[in-house]
N, C-alpha and C positions, 0 to 999 in steps of 0.2 A: 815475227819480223814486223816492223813498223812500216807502214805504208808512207811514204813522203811525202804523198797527196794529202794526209791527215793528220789532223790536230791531233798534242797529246790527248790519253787516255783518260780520261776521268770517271770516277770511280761512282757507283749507282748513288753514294751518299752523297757526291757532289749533284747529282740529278734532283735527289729529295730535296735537296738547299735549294739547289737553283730553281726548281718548284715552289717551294713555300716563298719563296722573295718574289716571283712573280707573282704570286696569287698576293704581295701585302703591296706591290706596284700599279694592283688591275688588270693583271696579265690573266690572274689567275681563274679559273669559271664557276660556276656554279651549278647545282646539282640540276639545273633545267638543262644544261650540254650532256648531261647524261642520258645516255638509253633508259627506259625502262624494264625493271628486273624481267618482266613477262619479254621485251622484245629480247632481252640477251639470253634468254633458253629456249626461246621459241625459233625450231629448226628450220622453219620457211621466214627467217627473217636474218638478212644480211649486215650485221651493223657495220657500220662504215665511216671513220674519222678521215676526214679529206677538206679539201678547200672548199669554198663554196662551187656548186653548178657540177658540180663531177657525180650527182645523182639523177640529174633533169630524163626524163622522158627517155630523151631523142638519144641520149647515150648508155643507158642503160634497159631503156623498153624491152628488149628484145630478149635479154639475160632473162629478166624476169620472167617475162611470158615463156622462153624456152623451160625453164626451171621450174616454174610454179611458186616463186620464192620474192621476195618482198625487199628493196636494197633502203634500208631505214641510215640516212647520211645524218652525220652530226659534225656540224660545219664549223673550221679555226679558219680565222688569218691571221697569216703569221707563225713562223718557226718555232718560236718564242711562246706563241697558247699553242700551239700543238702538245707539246714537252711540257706545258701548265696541266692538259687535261688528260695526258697519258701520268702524272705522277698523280693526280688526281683518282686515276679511275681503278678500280678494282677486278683483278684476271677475268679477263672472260666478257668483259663488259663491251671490247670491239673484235672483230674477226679479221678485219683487214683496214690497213693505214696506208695510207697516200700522202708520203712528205716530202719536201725537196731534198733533194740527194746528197748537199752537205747535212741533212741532222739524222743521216742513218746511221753514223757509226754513235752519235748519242741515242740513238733506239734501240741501236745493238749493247751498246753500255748499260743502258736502263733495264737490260734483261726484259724488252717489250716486243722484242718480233722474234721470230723460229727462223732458224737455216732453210733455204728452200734447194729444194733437187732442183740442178738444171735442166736434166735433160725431160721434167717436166714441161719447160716451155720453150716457145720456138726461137732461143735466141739468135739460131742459125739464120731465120729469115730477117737479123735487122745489119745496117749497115754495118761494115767490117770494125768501125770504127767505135759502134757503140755495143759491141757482141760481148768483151769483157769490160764493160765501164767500170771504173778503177773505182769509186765511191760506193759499188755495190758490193765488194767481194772483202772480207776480213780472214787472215788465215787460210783463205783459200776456198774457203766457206761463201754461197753465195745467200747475200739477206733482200734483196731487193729491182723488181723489174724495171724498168724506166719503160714510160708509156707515154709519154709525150715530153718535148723541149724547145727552146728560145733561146735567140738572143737579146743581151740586152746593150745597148751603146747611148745614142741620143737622139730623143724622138724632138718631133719639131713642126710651125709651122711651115707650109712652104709657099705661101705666099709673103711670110715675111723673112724666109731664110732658103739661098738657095744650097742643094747639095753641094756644091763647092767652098760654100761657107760652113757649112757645120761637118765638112771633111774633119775635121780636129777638133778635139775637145775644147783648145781654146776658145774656139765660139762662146763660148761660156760667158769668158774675162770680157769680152768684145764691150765696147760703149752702146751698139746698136742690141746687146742683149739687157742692159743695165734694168736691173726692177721686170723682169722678166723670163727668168729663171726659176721653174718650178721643181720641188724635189719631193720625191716618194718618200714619204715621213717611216723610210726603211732603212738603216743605215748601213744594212749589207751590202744590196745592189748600189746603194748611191753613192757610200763611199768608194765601192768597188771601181767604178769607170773613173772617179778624182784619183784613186791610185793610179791605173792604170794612165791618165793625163800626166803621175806626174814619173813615167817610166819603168815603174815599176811589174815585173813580169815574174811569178806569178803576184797578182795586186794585193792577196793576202797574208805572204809571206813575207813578216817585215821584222829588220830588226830594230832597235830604239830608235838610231837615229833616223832612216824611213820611215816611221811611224811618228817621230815628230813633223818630218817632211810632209807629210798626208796629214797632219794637224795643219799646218800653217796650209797649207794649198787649199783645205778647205774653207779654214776661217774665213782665205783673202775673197771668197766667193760671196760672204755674204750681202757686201752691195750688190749684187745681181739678183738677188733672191724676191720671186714672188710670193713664195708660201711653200707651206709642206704639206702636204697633204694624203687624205686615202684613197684610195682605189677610186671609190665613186667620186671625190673631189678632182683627181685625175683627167677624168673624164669630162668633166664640168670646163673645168681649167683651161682643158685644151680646146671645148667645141668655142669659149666664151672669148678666148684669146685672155685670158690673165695672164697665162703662160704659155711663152713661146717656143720654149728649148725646156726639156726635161730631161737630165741625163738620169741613165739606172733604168732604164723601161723599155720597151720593144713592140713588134709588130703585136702582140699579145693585146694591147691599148690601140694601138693606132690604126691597126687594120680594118678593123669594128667601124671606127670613128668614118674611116677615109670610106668605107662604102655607103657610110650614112650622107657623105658629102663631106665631109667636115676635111679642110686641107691640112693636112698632116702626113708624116709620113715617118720613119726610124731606120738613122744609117750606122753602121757599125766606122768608125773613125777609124782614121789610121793607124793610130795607138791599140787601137782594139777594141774589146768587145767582151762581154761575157756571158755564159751559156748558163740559163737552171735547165731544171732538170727535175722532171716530177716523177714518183715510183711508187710503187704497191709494195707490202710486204705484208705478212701474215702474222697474225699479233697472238705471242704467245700464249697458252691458256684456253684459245677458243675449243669449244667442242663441235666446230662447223670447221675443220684445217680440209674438208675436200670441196667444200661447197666455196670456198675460200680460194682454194686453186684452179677450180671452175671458175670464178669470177677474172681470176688473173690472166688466165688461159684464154678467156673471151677478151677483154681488154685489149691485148696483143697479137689477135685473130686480127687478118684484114678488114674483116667487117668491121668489128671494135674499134681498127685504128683508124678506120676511115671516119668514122662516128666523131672520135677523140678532136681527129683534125680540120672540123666540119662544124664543130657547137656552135650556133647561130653569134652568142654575146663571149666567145673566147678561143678563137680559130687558134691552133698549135701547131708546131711540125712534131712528125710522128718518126719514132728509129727504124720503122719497120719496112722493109725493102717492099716485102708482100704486100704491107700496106700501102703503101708508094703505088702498086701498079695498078692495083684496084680502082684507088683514086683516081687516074688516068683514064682506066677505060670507065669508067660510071659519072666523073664530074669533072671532065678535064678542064671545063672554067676556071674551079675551086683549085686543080692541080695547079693551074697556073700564076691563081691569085695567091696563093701561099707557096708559090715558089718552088713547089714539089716536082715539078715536070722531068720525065726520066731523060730527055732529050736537052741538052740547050743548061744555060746558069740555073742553077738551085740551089737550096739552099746550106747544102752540104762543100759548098765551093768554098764561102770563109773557114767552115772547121779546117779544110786540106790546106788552105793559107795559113794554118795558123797564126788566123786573128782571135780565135776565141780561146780565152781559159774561161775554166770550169768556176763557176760560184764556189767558194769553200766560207766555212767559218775561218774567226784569225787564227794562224799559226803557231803566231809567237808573244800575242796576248791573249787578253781575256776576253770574252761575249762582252763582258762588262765593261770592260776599257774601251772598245770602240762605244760602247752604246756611250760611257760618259760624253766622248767626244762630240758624238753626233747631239747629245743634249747641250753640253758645250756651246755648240753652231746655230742651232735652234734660238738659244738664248740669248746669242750676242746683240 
C-alpha cells in the first residue's frame, strides 16, 4: 500500500544516478568522509553518519564510557550528501545513520538500513503523537527512531519586527523588509514556508499549476532578498543584522543566538509552520546490529533525551514524554527555555493546532525540479 505521506518509489538505480550527479555537482565526498577500514571492523568502534555535533562529548560521553566503545561520527549537511556518501560507501562501512525523516524512505529504497523491532525501543514513552510517526514505518515495517524535532516558520529580529508583524508570512513582501530577507541556501525548508504563504496544505504536495504558483511567489521575493546562505552564515547574518526575517528556520538558530544576547526570536505564522524531524536507523550490513541498538536505545532513554535537548550550540525538542519529565525535575530552567514544561504552553500546543505539517520531499515532482527553481531564484 502506498503511504500518501510519501513520494513515489524510486528504484536503487535511480539512488546510484542521483549519487553519481551529485558527486559531478559537489555534492558528492571523498574518500577522507570515509571511515577507516580498521575503524569499520574494529568492534569498540561506532561508525556513525549523522549531522554535525550529534558526536560531541556531552551527548554521547556517557554511551561510551558505559560500553567501553568509541562513537567515531563522519559528518554531512545536507539530505542531498547524506544519499551522495551512503551511494558512495561500501556495506559495513557505517553501523548507524541519523537522517531527517523525509530521506528515510530513500534509505529504505537504497537497501541502506535494516527493519528494526519495536518493541525494542520505548516508543510507548514518547508522545501519543509521535509513537507511530508516519515517515518511519513502510509496509508496516518499522526503519527509523525519531530522537529529536523542530519547528520551522520565520525567525527574526525583534527589535526590528515586532510579533504582530511577522504573524504572516507576508512580512516578507513588506517595504520595511525590502533587502533584508535572508534565505537558508536549502530549498526544502525555504521553499516549504513560501508554499505554505501561498495556501497551500500539505506545501509539498503540488500539482502544476501550484507549483508554478510557488514559482511566481517565490521569484516575487527576490527584491527582499539579503543573501542565501549556510548554517554558520545564518548565524552571522542574524547576530550582524544583514538579515532580519529568515523564513525556513527555528528555534534550532535562534534560541542559541537570543541566550547569547543577540535579539532574535522564531514564530510559527498563521499559515503555519513545518516540523523536521531527525532519526537513527541501523545501516544494513553492519556486524555491530546490537551495539547499534544499544546506541539507539540510549539515545531515547531519558537521559539521552535530556542530553539531545540540552547540546549547548543546538538545543531541540525531544518526543520523549520520559524525557520531558526528567527535564523538569533536573533543569526546569532549560524545560522552560525550550518550552518543554509539562504544566502551562509547550511546545506540543502548535502540533494539537495543527499548525505544523511535516517536511516531506515533493510529491508530485522531482528533487530536481524544485532544486532548478530554487537555483532559478538564486540567479535572478
Amino acid at each position: 500500500m502506498t503511504d500518501p505521506l510519501l513520494p513515489p518509489r524510486k528504484s536503487r538505480r535511480h539512488f546510484l544516478k542521483t549519487g553519481a550527479a551529485l558527486g559531478a555537482t559537489g555534492l558528492g565526498v571523498g574518500s577522507a568522509l570515509l571511515p577507516r577500514d580498521a575503524d569499520a571492523a574494529d568492534p569498540k568502534v561506532l561508525n556513525y553518519l549523522a549531522w554535525p555535533g550529534n558526536a560531541d562529548p556531552y551527548v554521547v560521553g556517557e554511551f561510551e564510557k558505559e560500553h567501553g566503545v568509541k562513537i567515531r561520527i563522519k559528518e554531512y549537511v545536507g539530505g542531498d550528501q547524506m544519499m551522495a556518501v551512503v551511494n558512495q560507501s561500501p556495506p559495513g562501512t557505517y553501523d548507524v545513520v541519523l537522517a531527517d525523516a523525509e530521506y528515510m524512505h530513500l534509505l529504505k529504497a537504497a537497501d541502506f538500513i535494516e527493519p528494526l523491532n519495536p518493541a525494542d525501543y520505548a516508543l510507548k514513552d514518547f508522545w501519543p503523537e509521535f509513537q507511530k510517526f508516519p515517515l518511519h514505518w513502510f509496509d508496516g515495517k518499522l526503519y527509523g527512531v525519531m530522537i529529536d524535532f523542530g519547528y520551522l516558520g520565520i525567525s527574526y529580529n525583534t527589535k526590528a519586527f515586532t510579533a504582530k508583524e511577522v504573524s504572516s508570512y507576508s512580512v516578507l513582501w513588506s517595504e520595511k523588509a525590502k533587502g533584508k530577507v535572508g534565505f537558508f541556501d536549502w530549498y526544502l525548508p525555504s521553499m516549504g514556508c513560501i508554499s505554505l504563504s501561498n495556501g497551500n496544505r500539505p506545501p509539498y504536495d503540488l500539482d502544476k499549476a501550484k507549483f508554478e504558483g510557488l514559482k511566481k511567489k517565490l521569484f516575487s521575493l527576490k527584491p527582499q532578498a539579503s543573501g542565501f546562505y549556510t548554517i554558520a552564515d545564518i548565524f552571522s547574518s542574524m547576530t550582524n543584522g544583514r538579515a532580519l526575517l529568515i523564513p525556513g528556520i527555528g528555534e534550532w538558530i535562534t534560541l542559541g543566538l537570543r541566550m547569547s544576547g543577540v535579539p532574535v526570536d522564531t514564530i510559527i505564522p498563521e499559515e503555519g509552520g513545518i516540523q523536521y524531524t531527525e532519526s537513527l536507523s541501523i545501516v544494513k550490513g553492519t556486524t555491530k546490529r546490537d551495539l547499534a541498538r544499544k546506541f539507539i536505545q540510549y539515545t531515547i532513554s531519558p537521559r539521552g533525551q535530556v542530553a539531545m535537548a540540552t547540546k549547548v550550540d543546538n538545543r531541540k525538542s525531544i518526543p520523549s514524554m520520559a524525557g520531558w519529565k526528567l527535564l523538569n525535575e533536573t533543569k526546569p530552567k532549560e524545560a522552560e527555555i525550550l518550552r518543554m514544561t509539562l504544566k502551562g504552553p509547550n511546545v506540543m500546543d502548535e502540533y494539537k493546532q495543527k499548525k505544523i505539517q511535516l517536511r516531506q520531499l515533493p510529491q508530485k515532482q522531482s528533487i530536481e525540479d524544485w532544486n532548478d527553481v530554487w537555483s532559478q531564484f538564486k540567479a535572478l
